[in-house]
N, C-alpha and C positions, 0 to 999 in steps of 0.2 A: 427526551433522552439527552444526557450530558455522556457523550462517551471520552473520559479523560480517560489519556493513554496510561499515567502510571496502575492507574486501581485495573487495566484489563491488558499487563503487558502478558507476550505469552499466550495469549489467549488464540480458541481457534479462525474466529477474524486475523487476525496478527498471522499466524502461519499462511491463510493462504495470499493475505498482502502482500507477504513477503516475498512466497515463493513465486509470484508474478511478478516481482521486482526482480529478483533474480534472474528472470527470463528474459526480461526488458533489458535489463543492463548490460546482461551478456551477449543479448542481441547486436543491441546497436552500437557495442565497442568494438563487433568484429570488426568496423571498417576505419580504415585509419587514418580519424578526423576528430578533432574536439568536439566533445561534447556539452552540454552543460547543463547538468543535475538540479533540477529545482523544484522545491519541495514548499506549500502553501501553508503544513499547520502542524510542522516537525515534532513538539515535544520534546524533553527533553536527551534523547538520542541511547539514553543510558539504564539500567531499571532495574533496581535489586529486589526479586522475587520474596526476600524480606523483608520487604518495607510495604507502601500501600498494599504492592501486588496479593501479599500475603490475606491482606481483610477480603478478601473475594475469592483468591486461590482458582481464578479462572485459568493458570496455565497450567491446570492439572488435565485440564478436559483440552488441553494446547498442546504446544510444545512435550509435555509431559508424557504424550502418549506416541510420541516421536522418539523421544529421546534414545531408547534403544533398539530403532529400528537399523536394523544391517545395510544390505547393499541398496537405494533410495536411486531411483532412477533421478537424471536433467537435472532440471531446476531444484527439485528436492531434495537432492544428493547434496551439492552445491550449499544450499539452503543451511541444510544440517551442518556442515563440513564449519561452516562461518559461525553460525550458535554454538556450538560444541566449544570453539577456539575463543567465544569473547570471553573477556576478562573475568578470573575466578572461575570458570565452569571445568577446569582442569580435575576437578574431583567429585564434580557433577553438577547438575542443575541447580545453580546457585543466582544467575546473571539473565535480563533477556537482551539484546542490543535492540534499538529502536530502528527504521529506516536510515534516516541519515546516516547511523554508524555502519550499517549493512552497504550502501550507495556509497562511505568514503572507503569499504574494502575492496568492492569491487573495480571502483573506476581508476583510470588511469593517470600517472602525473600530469599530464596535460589537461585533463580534463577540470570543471571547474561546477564548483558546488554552493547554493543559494539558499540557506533555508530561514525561513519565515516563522517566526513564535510570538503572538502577543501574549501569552503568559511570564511575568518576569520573572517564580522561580524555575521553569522548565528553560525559559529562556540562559537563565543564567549557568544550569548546568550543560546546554548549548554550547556555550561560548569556552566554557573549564574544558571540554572534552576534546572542543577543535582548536585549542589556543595555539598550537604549533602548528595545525595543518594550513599552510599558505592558501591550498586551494579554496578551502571553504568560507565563507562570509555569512555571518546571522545575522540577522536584524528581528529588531523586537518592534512587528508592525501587523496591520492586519494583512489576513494571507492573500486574500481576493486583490487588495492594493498591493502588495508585492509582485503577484505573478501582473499583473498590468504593468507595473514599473518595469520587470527584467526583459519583456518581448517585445523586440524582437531581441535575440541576442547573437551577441558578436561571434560565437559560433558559428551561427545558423544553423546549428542542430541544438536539438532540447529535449531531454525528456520533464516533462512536469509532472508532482504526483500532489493531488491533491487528496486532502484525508482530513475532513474538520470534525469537529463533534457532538456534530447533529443535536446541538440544545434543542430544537426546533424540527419536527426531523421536515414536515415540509416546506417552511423556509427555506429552510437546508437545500435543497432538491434546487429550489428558484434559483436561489443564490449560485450556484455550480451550472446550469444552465446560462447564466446571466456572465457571468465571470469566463465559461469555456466559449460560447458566444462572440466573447469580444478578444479573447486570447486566437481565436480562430482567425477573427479578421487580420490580427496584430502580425502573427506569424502562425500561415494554412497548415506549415510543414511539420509544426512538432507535435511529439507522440505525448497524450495528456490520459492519465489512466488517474480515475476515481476508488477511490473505494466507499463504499455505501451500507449501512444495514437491515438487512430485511427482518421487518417484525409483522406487520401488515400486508399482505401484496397487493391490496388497491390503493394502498399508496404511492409504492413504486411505478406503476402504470403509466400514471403522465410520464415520469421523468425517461423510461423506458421508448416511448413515443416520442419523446424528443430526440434521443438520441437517433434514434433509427430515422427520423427523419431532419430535415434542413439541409440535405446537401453534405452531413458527415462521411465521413469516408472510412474505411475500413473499420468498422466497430466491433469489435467484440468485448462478448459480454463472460464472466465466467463468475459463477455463482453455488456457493456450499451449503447446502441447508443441514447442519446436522440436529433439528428437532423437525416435524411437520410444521406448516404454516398456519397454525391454527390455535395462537395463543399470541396478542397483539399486545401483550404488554410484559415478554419478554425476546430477547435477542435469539429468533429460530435460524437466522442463518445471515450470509453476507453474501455480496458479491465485488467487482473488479470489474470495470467500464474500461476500456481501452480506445479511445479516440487514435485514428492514424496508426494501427496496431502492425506492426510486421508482419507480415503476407502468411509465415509459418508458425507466428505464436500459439496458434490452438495445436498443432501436432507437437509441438515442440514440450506445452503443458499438458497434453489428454494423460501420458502415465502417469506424470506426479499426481493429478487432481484427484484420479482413480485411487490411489493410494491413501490421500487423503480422505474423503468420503469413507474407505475401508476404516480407516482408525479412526478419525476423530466424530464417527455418525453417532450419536446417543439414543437412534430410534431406529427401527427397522425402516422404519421409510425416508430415511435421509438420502440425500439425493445431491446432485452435481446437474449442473445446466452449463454447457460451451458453446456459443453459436455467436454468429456473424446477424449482428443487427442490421448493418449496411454494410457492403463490398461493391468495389467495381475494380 
């Protein structure tokens, strides 16, 4: 699996990434201390649904089936409010914004934004979109070595989002264990939320046992299947790993997720999974 972000912007992976970013962000800017935003395998931040997106048209089964929904509880209210406003989408679904442009709406001047791209054209349109924003820095490196290079940081708050594109999907898996592993020893305190996709679920197994065990701390896990799990060689659903997750993320998410399963399920037995891996 090569999951590059332009050919699946939009997409319904993409909605519920987002709308747990929104949750995260909004979380941890209630408290009135710098933050610092940093992202392992950003993309290019920006995505015209005519362009790649269009050869796949996967944010039709996305975003698309959002778009004109009314009153959208929390995070997915939120969510909406910022897709609707980015650039060109004034006369409709025309635009998606990527994480980092959704992370530099929400966050605050003071806060400070890290993102990581070793592709050099995603990279470069990286760099065109935040060339005025002070707070933000790109670098075009690999992500794994980036998030080691920024922790501990001079915050000492952090939220990390890690999001690669499972060429590999269980390398993939090592690699994100191996990397949050040593992120954990570097700085215990920041909140690292993955996102993953499930096509297989005895794939996901190990990396599920990892999490829940070593000593992690507040995990939770929130996961969309909108096809059955029973077709391993296409994208049945995703999930959202939350390393050090704030105490009330899962009530914070249960409406929107609900909402989402509601629209974006393409089979009767699509389904939603929220649960605490590890809490103390």
């Amino acid at each position: 699996m090569n999951y590059r972000h332009a050919f699946h912007a939009g997409n319904f992976a993409d909605v519920l990434k987002h709308v747990v970013l929104v949750a995260l962000i909004e979380s941890l800017t209630r408290k009135d201390k710098p933050l610092a935003y940093l992202e392992t395998h950003a993309g290019a931040g920006s995505y015209d649904l005519g362009g790649d997106a269009s050869k796949t048209c996967e944010f039709r089964d996305g975003i698309a089936r959002l778009w004109d929904l009314g009153e959208a509880p929390g995070p997915l209210g939120r969510y909406l409010e910022l897709v609707r406003g980015f650039d060109g989408n004034g006369g409709g679904l025309h635009g998606y914004p990527g994480s980092p442009w959704l992370a530099a709406r929400l966050l605050r001047p003071g806060d400070r934004l890290r993102l990581a791209e070793l592709a050099g054209g995603p990279a470069k349109g990286l760099e065109a979109l935040f060339r005025d924003d002070r707070r933000v820095r790109v670098e075009r490196r690999d992500g794994y070595g980036a998030l080691r290079a920024w922790l501990p940081p001079p915050e000492r708050r952090a939220l990390a989002l890690v999001d690669p594109p499972f060429e590999s999907q269980l390398a993939e898996f090592r690699a994100i264990e191996t990397a949050l592993d040593d992120a954990l020893r570097r700085f215990p305190g920041g909140v690292y939320a993955v996102w993953y996709p499930i096509k297989r679920r005895a794939d996901l197994n190990p990396f599920v046992r990892w999490a829940a065990g070593g000593g992690h701390r507040h995990v939770l896990r929130i996961e969309l299947m909108v096809l059955p799990d029973n077709a391993p060689l296409r994208l049945n659903g995703c999930g959202m790993l939350v390393l050090n997750a704030p105490f009330d993320l899962d009530r914070t998410l249960a409406p929107s997720v609900r909402v989402l399963v509601e629209r974006l399920g393409r089979d009767p037995r699509a389904a939603t999974t929220m649960d605490w891996l590890a809490r103390d």
